[in-house]
C-alpha positions as CSV (number, residue, x, y, z in Angstrom):
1,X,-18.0,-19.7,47.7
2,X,-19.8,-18.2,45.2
3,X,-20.4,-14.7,43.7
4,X,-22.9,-12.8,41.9
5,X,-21.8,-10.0,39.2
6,X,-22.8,-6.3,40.5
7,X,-22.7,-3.1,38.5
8,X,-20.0,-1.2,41.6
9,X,-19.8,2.1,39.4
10,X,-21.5,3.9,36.4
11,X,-20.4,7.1,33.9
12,X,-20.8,8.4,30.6
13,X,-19.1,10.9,28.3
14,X,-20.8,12.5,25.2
15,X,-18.8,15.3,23.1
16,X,-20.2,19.0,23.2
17,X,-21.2,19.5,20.1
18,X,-24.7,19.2,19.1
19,X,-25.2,18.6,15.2
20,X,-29.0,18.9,14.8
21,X,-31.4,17.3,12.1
22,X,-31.3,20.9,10.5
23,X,-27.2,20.8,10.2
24,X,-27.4,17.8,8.4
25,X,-30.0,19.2,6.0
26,X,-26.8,21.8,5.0
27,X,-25.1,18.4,3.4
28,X,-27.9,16.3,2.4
29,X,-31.4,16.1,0.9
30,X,-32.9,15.5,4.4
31,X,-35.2,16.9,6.7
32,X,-36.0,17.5,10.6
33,X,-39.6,15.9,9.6
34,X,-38.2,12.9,8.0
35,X,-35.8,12.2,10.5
36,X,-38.3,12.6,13.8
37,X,-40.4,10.1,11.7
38,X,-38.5,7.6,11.1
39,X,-36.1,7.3,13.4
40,X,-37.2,9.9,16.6
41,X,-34.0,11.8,16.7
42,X,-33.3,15.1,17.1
43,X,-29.6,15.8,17.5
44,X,-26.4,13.9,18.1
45,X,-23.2,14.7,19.3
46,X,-20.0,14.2,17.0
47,X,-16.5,14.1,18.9
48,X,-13.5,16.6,18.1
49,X,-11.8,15.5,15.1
50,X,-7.9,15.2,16.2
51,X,-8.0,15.7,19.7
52,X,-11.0,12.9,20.8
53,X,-11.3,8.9,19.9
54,X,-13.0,6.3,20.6
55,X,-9.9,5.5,23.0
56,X,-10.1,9.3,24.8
57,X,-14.4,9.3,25.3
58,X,-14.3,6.1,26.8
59,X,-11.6,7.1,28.9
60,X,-13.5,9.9,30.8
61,X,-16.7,7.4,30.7
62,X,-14.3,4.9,32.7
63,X,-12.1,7.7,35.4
64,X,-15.8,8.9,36.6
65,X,-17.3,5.3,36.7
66,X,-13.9,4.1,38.6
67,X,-14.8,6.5,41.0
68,X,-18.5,6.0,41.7
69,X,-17.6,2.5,42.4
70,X,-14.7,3.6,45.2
71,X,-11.3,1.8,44.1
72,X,-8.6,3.3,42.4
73,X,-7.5,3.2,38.5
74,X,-5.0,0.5,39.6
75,X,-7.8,-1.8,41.6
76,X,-8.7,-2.5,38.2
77,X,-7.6,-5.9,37.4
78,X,-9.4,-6.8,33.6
79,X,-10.6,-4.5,30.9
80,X,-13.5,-5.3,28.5
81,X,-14.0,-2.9,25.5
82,X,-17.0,-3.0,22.8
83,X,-16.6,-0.8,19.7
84,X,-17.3,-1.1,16.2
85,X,-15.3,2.1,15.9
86,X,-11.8,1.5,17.5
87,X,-9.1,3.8,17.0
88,X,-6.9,1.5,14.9
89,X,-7.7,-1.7,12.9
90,X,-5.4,-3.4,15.4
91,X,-4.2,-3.0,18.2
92,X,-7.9,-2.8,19.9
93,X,-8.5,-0.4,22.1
94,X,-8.7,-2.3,25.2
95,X,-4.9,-2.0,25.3
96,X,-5.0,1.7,24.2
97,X,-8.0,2.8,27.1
98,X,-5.2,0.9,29.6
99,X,-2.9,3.9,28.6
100,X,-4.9,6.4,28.5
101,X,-5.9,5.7,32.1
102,X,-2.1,5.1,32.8
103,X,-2.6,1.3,34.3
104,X,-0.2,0.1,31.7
105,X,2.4,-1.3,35.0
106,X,-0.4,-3.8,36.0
107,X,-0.1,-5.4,33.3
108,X,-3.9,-6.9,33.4
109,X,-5.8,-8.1,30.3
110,X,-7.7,-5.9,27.9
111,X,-10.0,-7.8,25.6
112,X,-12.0,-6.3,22.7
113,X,-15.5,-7.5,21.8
114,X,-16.9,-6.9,18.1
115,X,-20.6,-7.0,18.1
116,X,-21.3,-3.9,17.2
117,X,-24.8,-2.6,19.1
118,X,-24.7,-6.0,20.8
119,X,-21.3,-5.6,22.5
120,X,-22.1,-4.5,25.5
121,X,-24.5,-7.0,26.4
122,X,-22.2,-9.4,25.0
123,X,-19.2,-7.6,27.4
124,X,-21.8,-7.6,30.5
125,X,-21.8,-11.4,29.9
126,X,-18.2,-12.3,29.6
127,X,-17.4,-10.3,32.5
128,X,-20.0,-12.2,34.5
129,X,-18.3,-15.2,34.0
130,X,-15.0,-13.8,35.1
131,X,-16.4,-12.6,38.6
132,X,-18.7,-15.9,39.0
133,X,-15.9,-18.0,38.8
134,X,-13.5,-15.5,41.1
135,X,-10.7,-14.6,38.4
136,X,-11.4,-11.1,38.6
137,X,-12.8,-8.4,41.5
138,X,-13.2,-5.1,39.2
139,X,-13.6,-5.6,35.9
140,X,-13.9,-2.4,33.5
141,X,-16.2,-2.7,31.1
142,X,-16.6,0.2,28.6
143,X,-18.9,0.7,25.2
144,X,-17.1,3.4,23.0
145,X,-18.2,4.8,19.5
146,X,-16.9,7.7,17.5
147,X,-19.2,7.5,14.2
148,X,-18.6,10.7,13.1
149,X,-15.3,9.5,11.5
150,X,-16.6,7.3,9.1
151,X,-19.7,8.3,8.3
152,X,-21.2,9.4,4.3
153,X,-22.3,12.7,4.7
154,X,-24.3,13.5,1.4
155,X,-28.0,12.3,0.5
156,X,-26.7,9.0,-0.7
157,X,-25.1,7.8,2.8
158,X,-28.6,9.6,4.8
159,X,-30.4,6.7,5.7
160,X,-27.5,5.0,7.5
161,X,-25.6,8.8,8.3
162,X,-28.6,10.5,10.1
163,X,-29.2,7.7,12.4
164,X,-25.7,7.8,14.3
165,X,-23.6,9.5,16.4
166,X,-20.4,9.4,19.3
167,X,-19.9,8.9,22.9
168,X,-18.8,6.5,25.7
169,X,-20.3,4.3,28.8
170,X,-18.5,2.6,30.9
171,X,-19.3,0.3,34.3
172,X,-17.2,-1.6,37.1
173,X,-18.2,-4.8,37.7
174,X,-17.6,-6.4,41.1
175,X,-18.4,-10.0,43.1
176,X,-21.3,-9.9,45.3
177,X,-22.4,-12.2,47.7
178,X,-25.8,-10.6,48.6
179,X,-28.5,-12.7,47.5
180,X,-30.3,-12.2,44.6
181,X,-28.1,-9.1,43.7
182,X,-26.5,-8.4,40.8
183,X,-26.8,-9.6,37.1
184,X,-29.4,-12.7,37.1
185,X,-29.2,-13.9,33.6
186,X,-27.5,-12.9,30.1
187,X,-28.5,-14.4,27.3
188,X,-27.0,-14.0,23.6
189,X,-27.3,-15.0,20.3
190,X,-26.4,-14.6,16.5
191,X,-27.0,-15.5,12.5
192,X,-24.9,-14.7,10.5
193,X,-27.8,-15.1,7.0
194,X,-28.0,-11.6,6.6
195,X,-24.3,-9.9,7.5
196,X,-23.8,-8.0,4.6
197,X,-27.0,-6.1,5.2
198,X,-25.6,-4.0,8.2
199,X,-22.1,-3.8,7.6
200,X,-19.1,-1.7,6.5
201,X,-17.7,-4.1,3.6
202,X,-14.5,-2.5,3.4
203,X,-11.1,-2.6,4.5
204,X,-11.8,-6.1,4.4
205,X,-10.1,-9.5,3.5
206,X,-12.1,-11.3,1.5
207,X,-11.7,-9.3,-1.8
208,X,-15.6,-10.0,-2.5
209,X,-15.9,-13.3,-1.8
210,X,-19.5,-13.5,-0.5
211,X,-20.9,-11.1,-2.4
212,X,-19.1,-11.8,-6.1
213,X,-15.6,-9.9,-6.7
214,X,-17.5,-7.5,-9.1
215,X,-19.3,-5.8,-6.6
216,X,-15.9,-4.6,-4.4
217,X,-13.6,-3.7,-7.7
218,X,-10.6,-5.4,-6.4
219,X,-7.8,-6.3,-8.8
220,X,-7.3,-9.6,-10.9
221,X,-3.2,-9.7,-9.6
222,X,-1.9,-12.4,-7.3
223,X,-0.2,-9.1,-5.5
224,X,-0.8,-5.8,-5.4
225,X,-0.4,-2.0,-4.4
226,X,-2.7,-1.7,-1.1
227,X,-4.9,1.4,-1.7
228,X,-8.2,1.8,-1.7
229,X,-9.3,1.7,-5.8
230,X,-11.4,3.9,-7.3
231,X,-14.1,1.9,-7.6
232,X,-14.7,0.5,-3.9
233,X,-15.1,5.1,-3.4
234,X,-17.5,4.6,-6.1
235,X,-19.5,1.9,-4.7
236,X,-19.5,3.7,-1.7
237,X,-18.3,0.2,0.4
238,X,-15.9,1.9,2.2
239,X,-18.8,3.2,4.2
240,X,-21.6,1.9,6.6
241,X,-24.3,0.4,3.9
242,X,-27.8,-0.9,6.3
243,X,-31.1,-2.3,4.3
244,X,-33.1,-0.6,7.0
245,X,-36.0,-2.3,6.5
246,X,-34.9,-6.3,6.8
247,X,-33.3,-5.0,10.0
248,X,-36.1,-3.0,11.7
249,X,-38.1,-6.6,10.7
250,X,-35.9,-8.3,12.4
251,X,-35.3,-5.8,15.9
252,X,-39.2,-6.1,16.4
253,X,-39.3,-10.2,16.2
254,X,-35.5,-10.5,18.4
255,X,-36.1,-7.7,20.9
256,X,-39.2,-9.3,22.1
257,X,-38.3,-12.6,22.1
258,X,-35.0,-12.1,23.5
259,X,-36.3,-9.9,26.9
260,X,-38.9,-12.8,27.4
261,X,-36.0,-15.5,27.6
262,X,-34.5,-13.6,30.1
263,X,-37.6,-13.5,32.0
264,X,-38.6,-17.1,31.8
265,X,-35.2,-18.3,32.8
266,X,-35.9,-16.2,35.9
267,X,-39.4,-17.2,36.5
268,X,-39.9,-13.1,36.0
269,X,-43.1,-11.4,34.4
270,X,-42.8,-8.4,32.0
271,X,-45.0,-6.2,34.8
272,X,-41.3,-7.2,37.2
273,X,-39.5,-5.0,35.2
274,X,-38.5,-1.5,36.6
275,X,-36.9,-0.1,34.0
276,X,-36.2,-1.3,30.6
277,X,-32.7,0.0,28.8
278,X,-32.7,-1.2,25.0
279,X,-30.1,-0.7,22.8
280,X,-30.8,3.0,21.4
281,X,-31.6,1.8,17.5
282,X,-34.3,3.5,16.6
283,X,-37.2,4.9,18.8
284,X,-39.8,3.4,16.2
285,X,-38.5,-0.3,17.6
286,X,-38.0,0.9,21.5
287,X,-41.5,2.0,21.3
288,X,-43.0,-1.2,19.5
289,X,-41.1,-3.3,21.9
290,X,-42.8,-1.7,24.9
291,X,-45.9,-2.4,23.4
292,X,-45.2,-5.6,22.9
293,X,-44.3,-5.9,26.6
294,X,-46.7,-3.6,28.2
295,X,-44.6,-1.5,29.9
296,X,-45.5,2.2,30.5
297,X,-43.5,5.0,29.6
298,X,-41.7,5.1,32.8
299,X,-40.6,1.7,32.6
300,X,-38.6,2.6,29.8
301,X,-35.7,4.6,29.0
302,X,-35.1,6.4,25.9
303,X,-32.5,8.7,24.7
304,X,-32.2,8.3,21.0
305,X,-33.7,11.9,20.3
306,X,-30.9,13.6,21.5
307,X,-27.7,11.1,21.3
308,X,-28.7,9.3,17.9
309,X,-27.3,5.2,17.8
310,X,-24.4,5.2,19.8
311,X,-24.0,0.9,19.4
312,X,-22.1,-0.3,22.0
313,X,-22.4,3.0,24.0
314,X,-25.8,3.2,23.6
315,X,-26.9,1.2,26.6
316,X,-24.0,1.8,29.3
317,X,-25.4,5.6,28.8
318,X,-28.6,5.4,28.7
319,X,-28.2,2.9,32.0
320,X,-26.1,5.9,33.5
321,X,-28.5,8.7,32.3
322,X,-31.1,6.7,33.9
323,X,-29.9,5.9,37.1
324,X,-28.6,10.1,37.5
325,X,-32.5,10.7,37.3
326,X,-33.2,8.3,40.3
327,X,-35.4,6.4,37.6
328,X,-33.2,3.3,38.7
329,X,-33.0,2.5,42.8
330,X,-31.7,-0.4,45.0
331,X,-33.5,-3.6,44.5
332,X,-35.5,-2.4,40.9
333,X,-34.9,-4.7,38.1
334,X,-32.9,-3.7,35.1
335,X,-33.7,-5.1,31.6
336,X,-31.0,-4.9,29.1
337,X,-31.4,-5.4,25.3
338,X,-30.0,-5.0,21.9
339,X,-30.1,-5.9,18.6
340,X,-27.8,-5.1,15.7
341,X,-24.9,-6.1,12.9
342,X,-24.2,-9.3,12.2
343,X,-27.2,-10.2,13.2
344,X,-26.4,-10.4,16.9
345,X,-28.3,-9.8,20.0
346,X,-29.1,-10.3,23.6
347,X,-30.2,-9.3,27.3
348,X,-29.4,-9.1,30.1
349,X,-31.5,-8.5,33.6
350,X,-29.8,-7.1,36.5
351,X,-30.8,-6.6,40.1
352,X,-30.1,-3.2,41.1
């Protein structure tokens, strides 16, 4: 018997406050104007500082999703969590989302993806395999990002700090045996060649290795006090660090390329798609890609203007936002997409 992997229930949690392009002028040379321009946002939310996590937003994302799809918190037999954000360094937050929800006695799995804006997509894909091959009957998979708590908030850290911001998205996944139903295809793919270019270098490992031990300020000892030295705070590494441009190049060539894969392997056109949810990067490369694909503006959903990046969050809401608005109905077809760190991307189409 086989199964085919269907999205059973959808939600999404975003914090209440609103920090504006203007508030962020208060902390950095910046402007409403420059923002828009490049990047199309408007606002963002940031979470509350002790009392939410990346753990806490996705577990509200996941209680209203679990109910959409009709089952209980304890029907849920695997979790899947994407975040570039967790909580801890370790332990991931699969396990800690399990607690929060209070599911701990079942015992099931919790597995934690790291690929950044692609780990959803990535998620959606693992999870697929799971319910194909009849391991699992409701998988939770959730995106999660609290930004806010690492960001660089003065005019040095703008270009990456303006672009960001926090929230949760989180689907159950179920077996299907309707024809043509469900998720169709999931492709994915990485290279590594330019990692360092959208990354946050430190707390790391590797005491500089790739880059030359200069550039990190680590000490010459065998062994040594662990503390952050004065000049890794210097060089600013303990922050996000992104060459914008070598990425946006990049987006605009993978986006593309990666949505028409998807579409070939499924003998699908471009002009099949109903709605098109890319990763929320930057409106600049949502707008280029539909272009490049010819879609109209209501084959595409965009939310960036008022939620900022959101990486691994960014498509679970948006998906959500758009399927509240009735933009997404039984039977359309659902394009997935993103592109980000590491470099790592992929898509996804679904039948609604």
């Amino acid at each position: 018997m086989s199964f085919n992997t269907k999205v059973a229930g959808i939600g999404y949690y975003v914090p209440e406050q609103v920090v504006t392009n203007h508030d962020l002028t208060k902390v950095m040379e910046t402007s409403d104007e420059w923002i828009q321009e490049r990047t199309g946002i408007k606002e963002r939310r940031y979470a509350k500082k002790h009392e939410e996590t990346t753990t806490t937003m996705a577990a509200r994302a996941s209680e209203i999703a679990i109910e959409r799809a009709g089952i209980s918190r304890e029907d849920v037999d695997f979790i899947i969590f994407a975040t570039l954000s967790p909580d801890y360094y370790f332990p991931g937050c699969g396990v800690l989302l399990q607690r929060e929800l209070g599911i701990t006695k079942t015992e099931i799995g919790a597995l934690d993806i790291r690929n950044q804006c692609s780990g959803f997509i990535y998620g959606l894909s693992v999870a697929d395999q799971f319910i194909k091959t009849g391991m699992y009957k409701n998988i939770l998979l959730v995106g999660s990002e609290m930004h806010s708590m690492g960001l660089e908030f003065d005019t040095r850290g703008r270009n990456v700090t303006v672009i960001f911001g926090d929230g949760a998205g989180a689907v159950v996944l179920q077996p299907t045996q309707e024809e043509g139903q469900g998720i169709l295809t999931t492709h994915l793919h990485s290279d590594g060649t330019h990692a360092e270019q959208l990354a946050m270098l430190n707390p790391g490992s590797h005491g500089g290795y790739h880059l030359g031990k200069e550039n990190f300020g680590y000490p010459d000892e065998e062994y040594g006090e662990i503390f952050i030295y004065p000049e890794l705070l210097e060089r600013k590494n303990v922050y996000p660090n992104m060459e914008g441009q070598l990425v946006f190049k990049n987006a605009v060539v993978k986006f593309p390329e990666v949505i028409k894969e998807a579409l070939e392997k499924t003998n699908l056109q471009a002009s099949d798609i109903d709605m098109l949810i890319p990763h929320q990067a930057n409106l600049r490369i949502s707008q280029y890609v539909q272009q490049k694909l010819g879609l109209r503006d209501d084959q595409v959903w965009n939310n960036i203007q008022k939620y900022g990046n959101t990486t691994a969050a960014s498509i679970p809401i948006a998906l959500c936002e758009a399927w509240e608005a009735g933009k997404i109905k039984e039977g359309d077809l659902v394009c997935l997409a993103a592109f980000g760190s590491g470099f790592t991307w992929g898509s996804a189409l679904v039948r609604w």
